[in-house]
Every structure is written in C-alpha cells, then in structure tokens.
N, CA, C and O atoms as a GROMACS GRO file, in nm:
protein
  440
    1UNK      N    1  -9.061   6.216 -24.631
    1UNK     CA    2  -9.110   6.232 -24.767
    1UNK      C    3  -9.139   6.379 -24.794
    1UNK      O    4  -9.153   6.448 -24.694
    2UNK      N    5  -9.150   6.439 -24.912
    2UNK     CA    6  -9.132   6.539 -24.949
    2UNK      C    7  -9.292   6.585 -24.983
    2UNK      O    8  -9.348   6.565 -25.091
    3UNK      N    9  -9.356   6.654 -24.860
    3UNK     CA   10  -9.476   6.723 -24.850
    3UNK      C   11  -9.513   6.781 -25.045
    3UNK      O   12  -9.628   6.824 -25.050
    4UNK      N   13  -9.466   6.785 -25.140
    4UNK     CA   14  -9.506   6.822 -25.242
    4UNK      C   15  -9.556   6.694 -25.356
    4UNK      O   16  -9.593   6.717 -25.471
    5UNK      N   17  -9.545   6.559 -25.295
    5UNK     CA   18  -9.554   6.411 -25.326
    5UNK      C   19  -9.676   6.400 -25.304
    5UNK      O   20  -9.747   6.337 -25.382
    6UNK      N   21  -9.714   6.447 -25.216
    6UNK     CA   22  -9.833   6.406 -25.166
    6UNK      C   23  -9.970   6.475 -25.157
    6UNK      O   24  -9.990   6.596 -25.166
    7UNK      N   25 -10.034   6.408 -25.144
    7UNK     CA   26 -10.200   6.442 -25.166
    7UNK      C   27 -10.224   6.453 -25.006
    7UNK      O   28 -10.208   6.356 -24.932
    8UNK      N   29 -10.267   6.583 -24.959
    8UNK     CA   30 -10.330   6.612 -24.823
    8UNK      C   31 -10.220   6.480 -24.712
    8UNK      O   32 -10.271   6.396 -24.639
    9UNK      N   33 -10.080   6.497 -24.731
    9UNK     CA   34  -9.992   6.466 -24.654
    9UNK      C   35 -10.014   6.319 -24.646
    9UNK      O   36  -9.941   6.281 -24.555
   10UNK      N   37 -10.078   6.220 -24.696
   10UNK     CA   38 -10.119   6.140 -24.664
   10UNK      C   39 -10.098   6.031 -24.749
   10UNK      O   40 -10.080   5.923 -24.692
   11UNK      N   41 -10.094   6.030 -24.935
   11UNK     CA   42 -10.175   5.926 -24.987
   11UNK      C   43 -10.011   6.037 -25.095
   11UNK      O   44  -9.994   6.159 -25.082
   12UNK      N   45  -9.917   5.937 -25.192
   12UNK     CA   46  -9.860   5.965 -25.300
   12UNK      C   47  -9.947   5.980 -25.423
   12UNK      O   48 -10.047   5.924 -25.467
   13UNK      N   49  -9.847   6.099 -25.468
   13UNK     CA   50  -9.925   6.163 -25.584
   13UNK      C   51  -9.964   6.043 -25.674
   13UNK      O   52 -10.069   6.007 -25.727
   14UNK      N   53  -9.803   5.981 -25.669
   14UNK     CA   54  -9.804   5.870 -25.819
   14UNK      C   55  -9.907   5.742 -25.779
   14UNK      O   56  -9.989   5.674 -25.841
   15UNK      N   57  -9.871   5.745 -25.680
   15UNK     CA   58  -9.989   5.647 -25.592
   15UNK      C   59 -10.089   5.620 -25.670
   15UNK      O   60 -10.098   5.516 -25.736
   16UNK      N   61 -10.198   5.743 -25.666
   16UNK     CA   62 -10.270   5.765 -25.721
   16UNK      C   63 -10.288   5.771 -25.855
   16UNK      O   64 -10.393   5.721 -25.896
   17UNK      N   65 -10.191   5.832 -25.957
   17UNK     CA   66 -10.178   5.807 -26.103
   17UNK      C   67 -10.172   5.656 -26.135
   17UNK      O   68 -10.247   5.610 -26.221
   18UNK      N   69 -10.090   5.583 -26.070
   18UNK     CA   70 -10.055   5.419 -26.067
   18UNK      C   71 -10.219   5.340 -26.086
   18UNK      O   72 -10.260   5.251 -26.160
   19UNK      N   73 -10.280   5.422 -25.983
   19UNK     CA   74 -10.445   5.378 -25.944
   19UNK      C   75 -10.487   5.427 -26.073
   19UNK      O   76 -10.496   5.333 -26.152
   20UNK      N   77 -10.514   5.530 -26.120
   20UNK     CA   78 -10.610   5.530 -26.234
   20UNK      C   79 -10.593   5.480 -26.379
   20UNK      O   80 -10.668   5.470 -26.476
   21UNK      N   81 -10.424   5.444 -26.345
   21UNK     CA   82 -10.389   5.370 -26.497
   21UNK      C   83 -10.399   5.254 -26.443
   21UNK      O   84 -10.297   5.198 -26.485
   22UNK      N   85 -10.440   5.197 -26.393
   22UNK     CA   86 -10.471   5.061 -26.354
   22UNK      C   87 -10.620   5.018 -26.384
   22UNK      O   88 -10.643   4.908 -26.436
   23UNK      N   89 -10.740   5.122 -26.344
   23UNK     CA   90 -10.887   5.157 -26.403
   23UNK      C   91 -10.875   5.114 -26.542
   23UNK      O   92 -10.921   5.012 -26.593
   24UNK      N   93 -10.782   5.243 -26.614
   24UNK     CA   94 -10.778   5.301 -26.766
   24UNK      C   95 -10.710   5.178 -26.837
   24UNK      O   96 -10.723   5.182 -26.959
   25UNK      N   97 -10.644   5.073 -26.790
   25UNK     CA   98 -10.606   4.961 -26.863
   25UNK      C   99 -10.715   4.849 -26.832
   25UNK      O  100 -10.742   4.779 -26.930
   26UNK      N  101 -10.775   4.823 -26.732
   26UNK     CA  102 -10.843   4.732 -26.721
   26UNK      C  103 -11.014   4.763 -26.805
   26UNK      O  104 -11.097   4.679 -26.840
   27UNK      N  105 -11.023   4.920 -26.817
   27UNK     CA  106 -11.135   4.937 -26.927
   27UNK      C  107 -11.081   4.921 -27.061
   27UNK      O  108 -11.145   4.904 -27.165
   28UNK      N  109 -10.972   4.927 -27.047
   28UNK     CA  110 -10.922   4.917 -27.234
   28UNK      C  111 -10.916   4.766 -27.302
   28UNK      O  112 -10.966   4.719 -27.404
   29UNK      N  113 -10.833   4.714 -27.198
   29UNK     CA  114 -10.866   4.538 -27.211
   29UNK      C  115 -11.036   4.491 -27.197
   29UNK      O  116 -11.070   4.409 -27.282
   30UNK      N  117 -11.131   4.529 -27.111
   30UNK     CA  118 -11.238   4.457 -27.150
   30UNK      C  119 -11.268   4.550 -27.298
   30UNK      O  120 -11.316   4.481 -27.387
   31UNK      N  121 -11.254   4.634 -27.318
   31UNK     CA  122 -11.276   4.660 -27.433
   31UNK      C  123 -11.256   4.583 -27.570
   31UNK      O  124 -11.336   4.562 -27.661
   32UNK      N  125 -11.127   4.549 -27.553
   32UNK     CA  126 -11.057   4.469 -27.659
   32UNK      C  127 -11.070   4.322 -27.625
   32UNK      O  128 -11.061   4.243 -27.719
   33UNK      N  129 -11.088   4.284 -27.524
   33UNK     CA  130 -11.138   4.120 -27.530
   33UNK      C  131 -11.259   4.101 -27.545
   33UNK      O  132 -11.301   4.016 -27.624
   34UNK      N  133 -11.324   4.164 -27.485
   34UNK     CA  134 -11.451   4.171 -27.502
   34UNK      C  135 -11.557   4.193 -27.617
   34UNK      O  136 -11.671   4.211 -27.575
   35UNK      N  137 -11.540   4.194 -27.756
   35UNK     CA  138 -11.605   4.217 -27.854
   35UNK      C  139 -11.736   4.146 -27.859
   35UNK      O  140 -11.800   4.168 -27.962
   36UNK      N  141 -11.787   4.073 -27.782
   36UNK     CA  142 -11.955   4.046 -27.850
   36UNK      C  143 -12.070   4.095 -27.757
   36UNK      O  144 -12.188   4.118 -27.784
   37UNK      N  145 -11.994   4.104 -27.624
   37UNK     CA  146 -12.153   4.174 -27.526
   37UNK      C  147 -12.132   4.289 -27.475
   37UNK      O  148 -12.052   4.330 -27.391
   38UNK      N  149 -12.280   4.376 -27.585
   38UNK     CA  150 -12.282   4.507 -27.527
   38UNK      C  151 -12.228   4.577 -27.407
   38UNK      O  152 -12.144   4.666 -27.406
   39UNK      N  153 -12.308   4.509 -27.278
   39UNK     CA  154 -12.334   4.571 -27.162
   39UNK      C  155 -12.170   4.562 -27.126
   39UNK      O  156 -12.098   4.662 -27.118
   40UNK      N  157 -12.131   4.444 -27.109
   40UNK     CA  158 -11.993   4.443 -27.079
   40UNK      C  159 -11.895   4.567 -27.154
   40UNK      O  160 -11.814   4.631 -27.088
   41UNK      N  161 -11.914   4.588 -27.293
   41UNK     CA  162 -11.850   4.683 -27.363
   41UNK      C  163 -11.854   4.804 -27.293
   41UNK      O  164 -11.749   4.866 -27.276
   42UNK      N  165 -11.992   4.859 -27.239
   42UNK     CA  166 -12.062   5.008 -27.188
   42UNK      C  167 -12.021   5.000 -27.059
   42UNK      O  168 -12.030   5.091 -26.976
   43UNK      N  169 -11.976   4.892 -27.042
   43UNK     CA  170 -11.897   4.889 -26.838
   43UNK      C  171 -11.783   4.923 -26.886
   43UNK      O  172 -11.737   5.031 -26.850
   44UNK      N  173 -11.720   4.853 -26.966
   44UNK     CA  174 -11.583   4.891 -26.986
   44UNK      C  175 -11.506   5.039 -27.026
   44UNK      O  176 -11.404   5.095 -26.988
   45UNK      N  177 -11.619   5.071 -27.129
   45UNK     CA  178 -11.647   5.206 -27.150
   45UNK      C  179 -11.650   5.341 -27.031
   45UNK      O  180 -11.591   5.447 -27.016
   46UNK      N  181 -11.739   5.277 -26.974
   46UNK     CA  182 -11.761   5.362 -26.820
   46UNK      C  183 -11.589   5.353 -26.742
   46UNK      O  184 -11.513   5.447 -26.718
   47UNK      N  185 -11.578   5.280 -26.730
   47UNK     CA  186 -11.445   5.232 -26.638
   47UNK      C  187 -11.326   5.335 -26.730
   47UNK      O  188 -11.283   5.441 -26.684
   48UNK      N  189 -11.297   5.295 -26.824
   48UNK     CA  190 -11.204   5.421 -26.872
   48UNK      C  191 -11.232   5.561 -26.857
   48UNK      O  192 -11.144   5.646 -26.844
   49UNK      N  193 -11.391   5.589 -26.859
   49UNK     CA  194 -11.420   5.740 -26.863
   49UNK      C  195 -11.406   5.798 -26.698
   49UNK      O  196 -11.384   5.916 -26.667
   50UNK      N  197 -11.430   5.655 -26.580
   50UNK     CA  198 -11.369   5.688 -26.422
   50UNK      C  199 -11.246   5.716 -26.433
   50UNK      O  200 -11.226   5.838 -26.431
   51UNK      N  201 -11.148   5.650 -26.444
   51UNK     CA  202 -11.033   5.643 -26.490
   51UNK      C  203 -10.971   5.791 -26.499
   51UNK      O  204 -10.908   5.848 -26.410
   52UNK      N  205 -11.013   5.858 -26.671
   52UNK     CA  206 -10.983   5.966 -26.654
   52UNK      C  207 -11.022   6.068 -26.570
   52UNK      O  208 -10.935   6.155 -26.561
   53UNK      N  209 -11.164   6.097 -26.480
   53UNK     CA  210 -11.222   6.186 -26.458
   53UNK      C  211 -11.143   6.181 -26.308
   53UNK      O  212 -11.124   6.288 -26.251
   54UNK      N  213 -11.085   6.018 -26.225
   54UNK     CA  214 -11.003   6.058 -26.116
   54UNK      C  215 -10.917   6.103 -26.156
   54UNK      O  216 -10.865   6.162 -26.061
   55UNK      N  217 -10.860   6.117 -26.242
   55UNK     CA  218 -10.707   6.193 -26.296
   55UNK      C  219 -10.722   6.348 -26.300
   55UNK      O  220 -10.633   6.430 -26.275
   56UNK      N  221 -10.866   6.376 -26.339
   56UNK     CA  222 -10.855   6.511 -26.325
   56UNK      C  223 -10.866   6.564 -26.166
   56UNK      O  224 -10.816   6.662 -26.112
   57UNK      N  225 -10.956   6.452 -26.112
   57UNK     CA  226 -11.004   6.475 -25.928
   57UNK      C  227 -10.820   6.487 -25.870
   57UNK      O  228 -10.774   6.571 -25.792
   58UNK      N  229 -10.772   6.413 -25.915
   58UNK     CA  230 -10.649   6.395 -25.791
   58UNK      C  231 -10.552   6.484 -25.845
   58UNK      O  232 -10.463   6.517 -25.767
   59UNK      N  233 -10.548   6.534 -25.974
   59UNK     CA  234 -10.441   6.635 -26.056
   59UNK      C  235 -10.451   6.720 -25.933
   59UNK      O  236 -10.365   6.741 -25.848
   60UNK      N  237 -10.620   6.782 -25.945
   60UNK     CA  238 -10.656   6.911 -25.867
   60UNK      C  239 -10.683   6.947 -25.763
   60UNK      O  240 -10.721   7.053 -25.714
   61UNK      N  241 -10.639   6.763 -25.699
   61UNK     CA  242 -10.595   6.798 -25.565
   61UNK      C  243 -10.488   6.848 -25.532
   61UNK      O  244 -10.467   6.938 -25.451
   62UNK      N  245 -10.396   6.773 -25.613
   62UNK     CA  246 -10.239   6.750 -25.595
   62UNK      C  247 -10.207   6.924 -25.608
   62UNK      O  248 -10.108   6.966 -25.548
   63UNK      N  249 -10.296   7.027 -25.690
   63UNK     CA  250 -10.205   7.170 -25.728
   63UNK      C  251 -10.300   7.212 -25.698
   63UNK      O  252 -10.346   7.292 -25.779
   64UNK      N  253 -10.408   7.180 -25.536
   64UNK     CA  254 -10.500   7.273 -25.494
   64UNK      C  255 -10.603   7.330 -25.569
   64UNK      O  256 -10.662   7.417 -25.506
   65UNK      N  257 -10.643   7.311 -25.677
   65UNK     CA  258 -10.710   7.347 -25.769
   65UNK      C  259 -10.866   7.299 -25.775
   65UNK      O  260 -10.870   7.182 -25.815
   66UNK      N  261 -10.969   7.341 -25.755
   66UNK     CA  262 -11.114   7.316 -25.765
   66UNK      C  263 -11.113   7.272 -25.923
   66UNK      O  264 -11.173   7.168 -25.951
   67UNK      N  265 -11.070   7.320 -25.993
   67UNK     CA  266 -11.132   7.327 -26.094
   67UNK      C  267 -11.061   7.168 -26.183
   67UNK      O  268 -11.034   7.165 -26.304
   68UNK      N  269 -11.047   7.080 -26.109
   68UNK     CA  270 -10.983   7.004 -26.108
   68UNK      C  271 -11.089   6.853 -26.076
   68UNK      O  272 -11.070   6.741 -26.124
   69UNK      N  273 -11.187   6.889 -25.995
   69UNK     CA  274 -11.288   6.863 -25.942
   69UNK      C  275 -11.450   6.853 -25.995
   69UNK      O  276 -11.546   6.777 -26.001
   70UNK      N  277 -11.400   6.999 -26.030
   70UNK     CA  278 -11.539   7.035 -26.164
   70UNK      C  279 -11.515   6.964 -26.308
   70UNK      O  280 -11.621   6.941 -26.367
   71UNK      N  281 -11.448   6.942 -26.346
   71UNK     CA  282 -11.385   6.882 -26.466
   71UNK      C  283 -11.375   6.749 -26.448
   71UNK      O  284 -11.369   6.676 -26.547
   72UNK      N  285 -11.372   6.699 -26.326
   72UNK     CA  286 -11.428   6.547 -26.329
   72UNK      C  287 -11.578   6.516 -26.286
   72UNK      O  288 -11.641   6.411 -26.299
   73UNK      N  289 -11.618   6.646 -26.228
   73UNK     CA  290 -11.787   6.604 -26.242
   73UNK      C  291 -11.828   6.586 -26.349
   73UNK      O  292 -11.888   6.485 -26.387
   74UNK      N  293 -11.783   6.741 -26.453
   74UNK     CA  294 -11.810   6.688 -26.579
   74UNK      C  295 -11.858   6.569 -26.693
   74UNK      O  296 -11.949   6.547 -26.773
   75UNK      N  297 -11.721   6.503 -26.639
   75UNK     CA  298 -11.658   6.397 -26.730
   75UNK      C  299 -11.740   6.284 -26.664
   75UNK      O  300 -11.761   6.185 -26.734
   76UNK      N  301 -11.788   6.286 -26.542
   76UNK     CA  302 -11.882   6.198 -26.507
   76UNK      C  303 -12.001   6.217 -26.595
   76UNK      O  304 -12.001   6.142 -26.693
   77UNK      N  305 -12.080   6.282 -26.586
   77UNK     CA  306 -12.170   6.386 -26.652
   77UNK      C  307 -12.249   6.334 -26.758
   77UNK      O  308 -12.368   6.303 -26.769
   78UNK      N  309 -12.128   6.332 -26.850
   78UNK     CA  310 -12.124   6.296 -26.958
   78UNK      C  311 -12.099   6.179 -26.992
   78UNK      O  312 -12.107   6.144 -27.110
   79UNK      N  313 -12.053   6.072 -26.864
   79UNK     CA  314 -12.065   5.939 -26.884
   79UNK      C  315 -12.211   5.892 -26.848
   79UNK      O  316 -12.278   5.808 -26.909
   80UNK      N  317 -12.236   5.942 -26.767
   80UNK     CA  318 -12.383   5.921 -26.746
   80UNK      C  319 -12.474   5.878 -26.829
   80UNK      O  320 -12.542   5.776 -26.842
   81UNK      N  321 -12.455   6.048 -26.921
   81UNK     CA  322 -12.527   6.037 -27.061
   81UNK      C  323 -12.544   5.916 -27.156
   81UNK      O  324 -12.627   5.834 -27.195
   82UNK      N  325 -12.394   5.964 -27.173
   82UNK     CA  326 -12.358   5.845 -27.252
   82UNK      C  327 -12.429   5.734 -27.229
   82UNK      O  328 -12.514   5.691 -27.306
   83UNK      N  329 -12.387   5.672 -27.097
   83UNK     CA  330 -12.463   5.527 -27.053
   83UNK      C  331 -12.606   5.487 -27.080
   83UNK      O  332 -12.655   5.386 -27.130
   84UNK      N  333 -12.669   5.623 -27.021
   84UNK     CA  334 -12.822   5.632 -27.057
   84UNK      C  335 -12.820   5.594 -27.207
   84UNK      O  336 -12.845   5.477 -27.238
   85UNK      N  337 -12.795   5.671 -27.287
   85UNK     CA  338 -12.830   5.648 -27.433
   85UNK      C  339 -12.778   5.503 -27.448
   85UNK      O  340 -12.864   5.430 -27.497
   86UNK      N  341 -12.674   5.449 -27.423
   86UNK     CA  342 -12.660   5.303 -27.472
   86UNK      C  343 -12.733   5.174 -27.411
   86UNK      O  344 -12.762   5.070 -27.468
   87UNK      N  345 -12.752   5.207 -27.292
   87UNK     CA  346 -12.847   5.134 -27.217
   87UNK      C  347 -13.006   5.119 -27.301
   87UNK      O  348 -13.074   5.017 -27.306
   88UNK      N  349 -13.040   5.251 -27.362
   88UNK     CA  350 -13.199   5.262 -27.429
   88UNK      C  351 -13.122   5.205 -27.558
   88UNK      O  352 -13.226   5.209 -27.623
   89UNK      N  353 -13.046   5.165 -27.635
   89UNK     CA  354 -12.978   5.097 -27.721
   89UNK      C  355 -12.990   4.962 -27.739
   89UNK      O  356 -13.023   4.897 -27.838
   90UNK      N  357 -12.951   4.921 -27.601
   90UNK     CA  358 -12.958   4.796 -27.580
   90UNK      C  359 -13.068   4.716 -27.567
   90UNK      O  360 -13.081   4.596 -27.592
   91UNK      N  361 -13.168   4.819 -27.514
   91UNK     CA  362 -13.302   4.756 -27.482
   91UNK      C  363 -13.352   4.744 -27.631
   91UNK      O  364 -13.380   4.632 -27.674
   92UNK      N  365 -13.363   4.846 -27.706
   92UNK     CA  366 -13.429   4.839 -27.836
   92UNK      C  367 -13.351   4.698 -27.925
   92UNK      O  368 -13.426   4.617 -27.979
   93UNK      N  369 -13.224   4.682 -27.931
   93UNK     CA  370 -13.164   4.549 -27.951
   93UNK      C  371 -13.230   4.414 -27.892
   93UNK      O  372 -13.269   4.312 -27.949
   94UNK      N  373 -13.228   4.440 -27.797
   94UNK     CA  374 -13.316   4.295 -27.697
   94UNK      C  375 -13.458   4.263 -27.788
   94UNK      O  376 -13.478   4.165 -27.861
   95UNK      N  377 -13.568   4.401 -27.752
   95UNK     CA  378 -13.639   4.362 -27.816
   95UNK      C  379 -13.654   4.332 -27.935
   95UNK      O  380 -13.744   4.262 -27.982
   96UNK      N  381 -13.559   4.387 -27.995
   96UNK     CA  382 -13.564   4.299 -28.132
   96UNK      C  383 -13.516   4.181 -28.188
   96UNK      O  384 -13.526   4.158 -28.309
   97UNK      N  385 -13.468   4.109 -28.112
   97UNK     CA  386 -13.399   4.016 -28.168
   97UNK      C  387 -13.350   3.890 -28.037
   97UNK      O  388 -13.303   3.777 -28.054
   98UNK      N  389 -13.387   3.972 -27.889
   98UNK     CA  390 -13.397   3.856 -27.804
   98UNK      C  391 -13.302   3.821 -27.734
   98UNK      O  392 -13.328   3.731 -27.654
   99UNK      N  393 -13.137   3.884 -27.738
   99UNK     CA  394 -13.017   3.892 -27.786
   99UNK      C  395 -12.962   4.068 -27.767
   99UNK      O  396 -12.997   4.174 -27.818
  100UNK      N  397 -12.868   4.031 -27.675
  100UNK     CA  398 -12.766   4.146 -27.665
  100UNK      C  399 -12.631   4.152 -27.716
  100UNK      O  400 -12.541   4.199 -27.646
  101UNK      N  401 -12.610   4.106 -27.838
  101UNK     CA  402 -12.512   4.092 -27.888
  101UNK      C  403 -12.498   4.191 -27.982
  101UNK      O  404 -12.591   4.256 -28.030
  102UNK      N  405 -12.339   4.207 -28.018
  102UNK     CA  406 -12.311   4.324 -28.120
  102UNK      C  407 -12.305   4.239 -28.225
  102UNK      O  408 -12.185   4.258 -28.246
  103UNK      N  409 -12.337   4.161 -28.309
  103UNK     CA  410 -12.342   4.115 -28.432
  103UNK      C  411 -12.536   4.135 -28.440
  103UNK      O  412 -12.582   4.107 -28.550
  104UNK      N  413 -12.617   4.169 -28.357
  104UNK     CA  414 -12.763   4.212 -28.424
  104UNK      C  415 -12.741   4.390 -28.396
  104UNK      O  416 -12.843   4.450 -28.361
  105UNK      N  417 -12.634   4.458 -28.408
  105UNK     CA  418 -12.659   4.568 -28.408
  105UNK      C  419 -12.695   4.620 -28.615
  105UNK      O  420 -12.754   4.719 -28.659
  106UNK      N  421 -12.650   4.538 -28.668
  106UNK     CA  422 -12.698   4.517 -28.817
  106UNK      C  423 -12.858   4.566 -28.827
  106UNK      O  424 -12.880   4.643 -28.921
  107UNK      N  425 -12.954   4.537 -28.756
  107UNK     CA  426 -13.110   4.543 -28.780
  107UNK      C  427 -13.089   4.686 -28.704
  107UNK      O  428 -13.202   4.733 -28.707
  108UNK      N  429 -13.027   4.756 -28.655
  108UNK     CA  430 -13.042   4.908 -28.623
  108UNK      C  431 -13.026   4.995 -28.772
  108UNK      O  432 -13.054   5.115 -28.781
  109UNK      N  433 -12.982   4.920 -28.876
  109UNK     CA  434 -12.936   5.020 -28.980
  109UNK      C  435 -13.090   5.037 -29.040
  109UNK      O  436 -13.180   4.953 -29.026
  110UNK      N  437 -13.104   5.194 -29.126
  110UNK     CA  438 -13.204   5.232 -29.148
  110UNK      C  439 -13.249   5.254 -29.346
  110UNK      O  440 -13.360   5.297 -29.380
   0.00000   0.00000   0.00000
C-alpha cells in the first residue's frame, strides 16, 4: 500500500473519512426522525459536530499538520457550549411544563 494512504502507516486515510461520514449521517438522520425530543435532538446535534471536528483531527493527521488538531479542539469547544446552553434550555422547559418536548418550546416566547 502506498505509505501516502495512510494515517501513521497503519489505519487508511478514506478509512477514516468513511468513519466520520458514517457519525455525520447517523447525526443527520436522528435529526430528521427525530422531531419531538429535545435531548435526543442535542445528541444528535453533538454527533454531527464529532463528526466534523474528527475530520479536521484525521485531515491533520493525514498532511502532518497540528493545526488540524487545534481546529478540532475548537469545534469541540464550542459543542460543549453549545450543549451547556441547551441542556439549561431544557431544564427551564421541564420546569415549566413537566415535559421535554419541542411542541412546549411555544411558552419560551416572550
């Protein structure tokens, strides 16, 4: 095999691309089947944002690149965030209404 295929001689590049579009479809489908429970939505959510952030991890392996690495800490980062804020979302939903469903996100309007 052709040492430029591969990730640290070991593991195929596409290998790996194959792997994260496999993440990035299975967050997109709970996305889209999934329309009435939050938490499930914010997993699914999360799962696409892994998805991309190994794409940037294994790009910058694949062309030696750190910065390849940093750019998926990032993107973690900022899923984090994200999560946090929807998680304190959800709770304020619960308590109001008892119910984690996206049809009482209606009583959030101001």
């Amino acid at each position: 095999m052709n040492t430029l295929n591969l990730i640290n001689n070991d593991i195929p590049f596409l290998l790996c691309l194959d792997y994260t579009a496999v993440l990035f479809v299975l967050g997109l489908s709970g996305l889209i089947i999934n329309k009435r429970n939050i938490l499930l939505m914010l997993l699914s959510l999360e799962l696409t944002f892994l998805a991309s952030a190994l794409n940037f991890i294994f790009a910058g392996q694949f062309l030696n690149l750190f910065l390849g690495a940093i750019y998926g800490i990032l993107i973690i980062l900022v899923v984090v965030a994200d999560t946090a804020i929807g998680l304190s979302l959800v709770v304020l939903i619960y308590r109001g209404s008892r119910t984690a469903s996206v049809n009482s996100l209606v009583t959030l309007r101001g």
